[in-house]
N, C-alpha and C positions, 0 to 999 in steps of 0.2 A: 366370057364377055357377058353371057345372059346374066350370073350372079351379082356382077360390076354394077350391070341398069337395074339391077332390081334392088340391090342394097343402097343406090344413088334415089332413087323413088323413094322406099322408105325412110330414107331421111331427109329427102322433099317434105313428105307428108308429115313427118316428124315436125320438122321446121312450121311449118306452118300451122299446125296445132299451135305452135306455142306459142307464136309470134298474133295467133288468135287472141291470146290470154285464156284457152283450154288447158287443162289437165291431161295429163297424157296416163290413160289408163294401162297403156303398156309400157310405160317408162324402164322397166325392171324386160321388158321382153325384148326393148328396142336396145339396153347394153349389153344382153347375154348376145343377143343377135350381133351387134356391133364385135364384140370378143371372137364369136363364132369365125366371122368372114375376117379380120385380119389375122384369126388364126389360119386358116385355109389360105390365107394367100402366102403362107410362108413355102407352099410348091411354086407359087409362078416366081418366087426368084430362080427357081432350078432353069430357068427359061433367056438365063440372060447372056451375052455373049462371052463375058469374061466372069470370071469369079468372084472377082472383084467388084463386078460389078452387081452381081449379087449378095455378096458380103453385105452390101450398103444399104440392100432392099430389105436384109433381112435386120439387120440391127434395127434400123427403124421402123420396121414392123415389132418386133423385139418390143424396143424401148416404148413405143406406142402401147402395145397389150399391156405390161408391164405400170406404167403410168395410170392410165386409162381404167383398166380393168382390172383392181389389185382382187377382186373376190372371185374371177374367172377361174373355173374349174382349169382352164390349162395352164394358168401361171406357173403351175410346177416344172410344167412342158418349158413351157415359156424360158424360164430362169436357167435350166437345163441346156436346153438349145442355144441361148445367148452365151455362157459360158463356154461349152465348146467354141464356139465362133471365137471368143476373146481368147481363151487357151492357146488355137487353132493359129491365132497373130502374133502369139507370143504375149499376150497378157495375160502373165499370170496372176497379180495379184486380184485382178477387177473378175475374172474368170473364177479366182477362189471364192468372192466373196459373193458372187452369183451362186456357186455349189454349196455355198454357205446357207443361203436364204431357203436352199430347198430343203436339206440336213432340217434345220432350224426350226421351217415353219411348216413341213409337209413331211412328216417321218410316215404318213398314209399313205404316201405317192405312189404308185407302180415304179417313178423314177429314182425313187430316195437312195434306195441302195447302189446305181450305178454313179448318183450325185456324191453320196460320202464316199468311194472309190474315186471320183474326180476330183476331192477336196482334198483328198490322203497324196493323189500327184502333184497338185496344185504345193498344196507345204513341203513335199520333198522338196520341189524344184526351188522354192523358197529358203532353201534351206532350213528348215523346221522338220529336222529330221524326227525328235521324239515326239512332233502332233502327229507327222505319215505317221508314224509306229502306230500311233494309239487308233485312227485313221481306218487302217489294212487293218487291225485287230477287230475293228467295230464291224466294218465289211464281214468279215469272216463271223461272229457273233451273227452279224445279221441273217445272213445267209441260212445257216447253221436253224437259224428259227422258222426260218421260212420253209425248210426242210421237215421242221417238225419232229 
C-alpha cells in the first residue's frame, strides 16, 4: 500500500512539473522507477482469488513494461514471464515469439538459456520438429559453455 501512494506522488509531482512547462531533470530516473514498480507488482497478482484472475493482472502488467519500458533492464524477465503465461493458455505460437524476443535480443540475460529451452518446446509443439532439434542442441551448446 505504502509503494502504491508513493509511486502515485511521484507522478503527482511528475505531472505537474511538466504541466509547469519544467524540464524534469529526473525524467530517465522517473521511467526506471516507473519499470521498477510495475515490475514489483507482478507479486500482487499472486494475491488474487482466482488465477484467472491473475492471469489478467499479469499480462497487463506484462504488456505494460513491455510497451512502456522497451530499455528496462527486466524486459528479459519481462518477455520470459509473459511467455510462460501464454504457453501456460495454450498459446503457443505468441508464447514462441516472446521466447524469441529474449533468444534474439538478450543472449546476456540470466534468462536466455531457459528462454531458447522455451522456444525449442514452443516449435516442437508447432510442429517444427528440425528448429526443437537445433533448439535442445543450442541449449546443450549453451550450457556446456557456461560450464566452461
Amino acid at each position: 500500500m505504502y509503494e502504491k501512494l508513493e509511486y502515485q506522488t511521484y507522478l503527482l509531482k511528475h505531472e505537474q512539473k511538466q504541466n509547469r512547462g519544467e524540464k524534469s531533470r529526473d525524467s530517465q530516473r522517473g521511467k526506471t522507477y516507473q519499470a521498477e514498480w510495475l515490475f514489483q507488482r507482478q507479486v500482487d497478482c499472486q494475491n488474487f482469488k482466482s488465477i484467472e484472475d491473475a492471469q489478467k493482472c499479469a499480462k497487463k502488467i506484462y504488456k505494460t513494461l513491455i510497451r512502456k519500458f522497451p530499455q528496462s533492464v527486466h524486459i528479459p524477465d519481462t518477455l520470459l514471464n509473459f511467455g510462460e503465461l501464454l504457453f501456460e493458455e495454450g498459446q503457443v505460437d505468441p508464447a514462441r515469439k516472446a521466447y524469441e524476443k529474449v533468444v534474439t535480443n538478450y543472449a546476456g540475460s540470466s534468462v536466455y538459456g531457459y528462454a531458447r529451452y522455451k522456444l525449442g518446446w514452443c516449435n516442437y509443439n508447432l510442429g517444427r520438429y528440425k528448429q526443437a532439434l537445433t533448439d535442445f542442441i543450442d541449449v546443450l551448446k549453451y550450457s556446456r559453455k557456461l560450464k566452461g
